[in-house]
C-alpha positions, 0 to 999 in steps of 0.5 A, spaced: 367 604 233 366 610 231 369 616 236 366 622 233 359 619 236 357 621 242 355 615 245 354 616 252 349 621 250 346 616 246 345 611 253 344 618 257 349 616 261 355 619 265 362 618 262 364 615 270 357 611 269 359 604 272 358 598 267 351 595 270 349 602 270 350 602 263 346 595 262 341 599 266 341 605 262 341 600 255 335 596 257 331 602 259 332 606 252 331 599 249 324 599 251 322 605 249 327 606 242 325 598 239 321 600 233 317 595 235 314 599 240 314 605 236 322 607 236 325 609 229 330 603 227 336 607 226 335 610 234 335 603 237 342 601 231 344 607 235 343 604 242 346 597 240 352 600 237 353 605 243 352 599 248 357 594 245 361 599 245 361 601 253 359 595 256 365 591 253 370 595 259 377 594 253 373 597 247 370 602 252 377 604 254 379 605 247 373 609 246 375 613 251 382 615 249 380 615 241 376 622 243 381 624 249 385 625 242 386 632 241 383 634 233 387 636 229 387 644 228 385 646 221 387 652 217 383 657 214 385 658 206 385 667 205 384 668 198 382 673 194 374 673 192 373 670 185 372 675 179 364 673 179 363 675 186 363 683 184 356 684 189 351 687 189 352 693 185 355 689 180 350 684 178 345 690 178 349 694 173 350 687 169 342 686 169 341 693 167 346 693 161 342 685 159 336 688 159 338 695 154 341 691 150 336 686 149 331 693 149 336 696 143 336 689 139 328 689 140 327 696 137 332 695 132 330 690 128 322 692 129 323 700 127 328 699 122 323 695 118 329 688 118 323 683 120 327 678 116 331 679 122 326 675 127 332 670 130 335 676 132 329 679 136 328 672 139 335 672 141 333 680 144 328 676 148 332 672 150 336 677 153 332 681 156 330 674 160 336 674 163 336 681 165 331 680 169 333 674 172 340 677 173 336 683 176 332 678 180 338 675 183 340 682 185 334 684 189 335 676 193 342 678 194 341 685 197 336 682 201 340 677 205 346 682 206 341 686 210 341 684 218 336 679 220 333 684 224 332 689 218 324 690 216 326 689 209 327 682 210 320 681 213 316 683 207 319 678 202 313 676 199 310 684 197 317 686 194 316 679 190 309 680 188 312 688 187 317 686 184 314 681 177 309 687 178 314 691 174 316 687 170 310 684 166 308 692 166 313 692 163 313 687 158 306 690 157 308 697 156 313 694 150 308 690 147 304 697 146 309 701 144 311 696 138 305 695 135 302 702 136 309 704 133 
């Protein structure tokens, strides 16, 4: 018997419904949930364990006592928001500083001539990277802060597309500026 099931809704019966009432009820849905005639089996496991429970008259009165029983009131924990909960702000301003370290470390080792460098460029790619992830994240959080009802959350679609828009033309602009140099 499980207490935090409903089990009168299950039989769609009143919780005064008299024991041949019940029976009636349980051979009706019967018919119409056994998956033998189309039913889910999980719904007529449901049926069975509601009606063994509500026609037997001892195990239908403890089932009522056990959800008359109050529940237990649960208290809410107040804590300070974590140090990697810093919002919206500060997850662009950690996307942006990402992706200038990540430009400055690129164009360091290209225009200084350090080309034995290159795991440091890969490392600088790599940073952008998560930049631009970081940035996306952002965008995505602004977005869900906004109420349901704003036209910016309509539009998600376009200010994806926009938004990888931006970045592979960006991408593409660097390209050209480090081999043009």
């Amino acid at each position: 018997m499980n207490s935090q099931r409903d089990y009168y809704q299950i039989l769609g019966a009143r919780e005064d419904a008299s024991a041949r009432d019940i029976e009636r009820l349980y051979k009706r849905q019967a018919r119409e949930r056994h998956p033998d005639r189309g039913g889910a089996e999980d719904d007529m496991k449901a049926l069975n364990e509601a009606y063994s429970v509500l026609h037997d008259a001892s195990s239908r009165r403890a089932y009522d006592n056990a959800r008359r029983k109050p529940k237990a009131v649960r208290r809410e924990v107040h804590s300070t928001p974590a140090a990697r909960e810093v919002g919206v702000y500060g997850q662009l301003l950690s996307a942006l500083l990402a992706i200038a370290l990540g430009l400055m470390l690129l164009l360091l080792v290209r225009f200084n001539g350090l080309w034995f460098l290159w795991p440091m460029s890969i490392l600088a790619f790599g940073v952008v990277v998560f930049g631009i992830m970081l940035l996306h994240a952002a965008m995505q959080n602004a977005r869900r802060l906004l109420p349901i009802t704003h036209p910016v959350r309509r539009f998600t679609a376009i200010q994806e597309i926009a938004f990888w828009l931006v970045v592979i033309g960006g991408g593409v602009g660097l390209y050209l500026v480090m081999v043009s140099i």
